[in-house]
N, C-alpha and C positions, 0 to 999 in steps of 0.2 A: 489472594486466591478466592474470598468470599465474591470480592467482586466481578470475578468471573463467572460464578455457579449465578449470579444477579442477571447477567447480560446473556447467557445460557435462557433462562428464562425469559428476557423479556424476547428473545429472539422467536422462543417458540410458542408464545402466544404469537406474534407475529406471521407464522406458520399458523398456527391454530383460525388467526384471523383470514385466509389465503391470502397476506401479502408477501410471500416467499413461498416457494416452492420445497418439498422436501431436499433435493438436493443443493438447494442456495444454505438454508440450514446447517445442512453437511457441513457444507463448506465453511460456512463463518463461525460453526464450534471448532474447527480446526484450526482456524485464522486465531479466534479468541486464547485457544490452550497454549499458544505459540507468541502471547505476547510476553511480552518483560514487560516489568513496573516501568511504565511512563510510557512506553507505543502507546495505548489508545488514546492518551489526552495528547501526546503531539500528533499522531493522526488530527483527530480533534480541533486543535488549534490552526493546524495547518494546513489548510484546502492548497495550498503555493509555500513551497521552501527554496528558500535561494540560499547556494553554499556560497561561502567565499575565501576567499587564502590559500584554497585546498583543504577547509577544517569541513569535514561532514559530521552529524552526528549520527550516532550506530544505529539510532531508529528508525533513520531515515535508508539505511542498508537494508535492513529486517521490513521495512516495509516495502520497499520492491520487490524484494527477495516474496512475499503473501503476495503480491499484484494488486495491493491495495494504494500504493505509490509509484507513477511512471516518471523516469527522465524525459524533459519534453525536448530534447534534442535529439538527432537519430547520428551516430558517430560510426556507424560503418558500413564502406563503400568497395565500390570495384573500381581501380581507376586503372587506364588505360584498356590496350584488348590482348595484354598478357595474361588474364586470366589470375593474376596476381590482388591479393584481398590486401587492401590499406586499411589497417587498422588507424585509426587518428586519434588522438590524443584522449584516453580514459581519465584522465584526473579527475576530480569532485572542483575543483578551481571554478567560480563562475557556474556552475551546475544548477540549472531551475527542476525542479519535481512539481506535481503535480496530484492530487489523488485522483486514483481510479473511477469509474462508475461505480465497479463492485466496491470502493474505498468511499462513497460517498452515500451508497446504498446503507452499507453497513451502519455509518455514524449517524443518518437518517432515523434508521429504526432504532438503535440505540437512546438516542437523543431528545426525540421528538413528543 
């Protein structure tokens, strides 16, 4: 928890500096209060996560779930002109992620 009220601060010196805007701010003390022990060092580590066997880990949920981690595959379509929605296969199997801008921004200023 200390180390949130750390990253709190160096966020808003980073505000303070204009290189975030008040609401980017907002947003990554909400992101920050929202972590569990261990998202921002796997954030962190992991600019590319590749799942496999179908094993994902939770951080990697919680962090798309912020928008700081995207699926780089896009899994759903309209097929045919039934107007019928295909949903295709959600597993984590084979699954790449990737982080965000705002996921890459954040570690940025945290980090640097």
């Amino acid at each position: 928890s200390y180390d949130k009220a750390r990253y709190l601060a160096i966020l808003y010196l980073a505000y303070l500096d204009l290189k975030i805007d008040w609401v980017e701010f907002c947003k990554y003390s909400e992101v920050i209060d929202r972590f569990l022990p261990g998202d921002l060092e796997f954030l962190k580590e992991n600019p590319v996560y590749q799942t496999e066997n179908g094993i994902s880990s939770d951080n990697i949920l919680r962090l798309v779930a912020q928008g700081l981690v995207i699926d780089e595959e896009k899994n759903i379509g309209i097929k045919g002109l039934t107007g019928t929605l295909d949903l295709n296969d959600f597993s984590l199997n084979g699954r790449r992620y990737k982080r965000t801008e705002f996921g890459d921004k954040l570690i940025y200023h945290l980090f640097s």
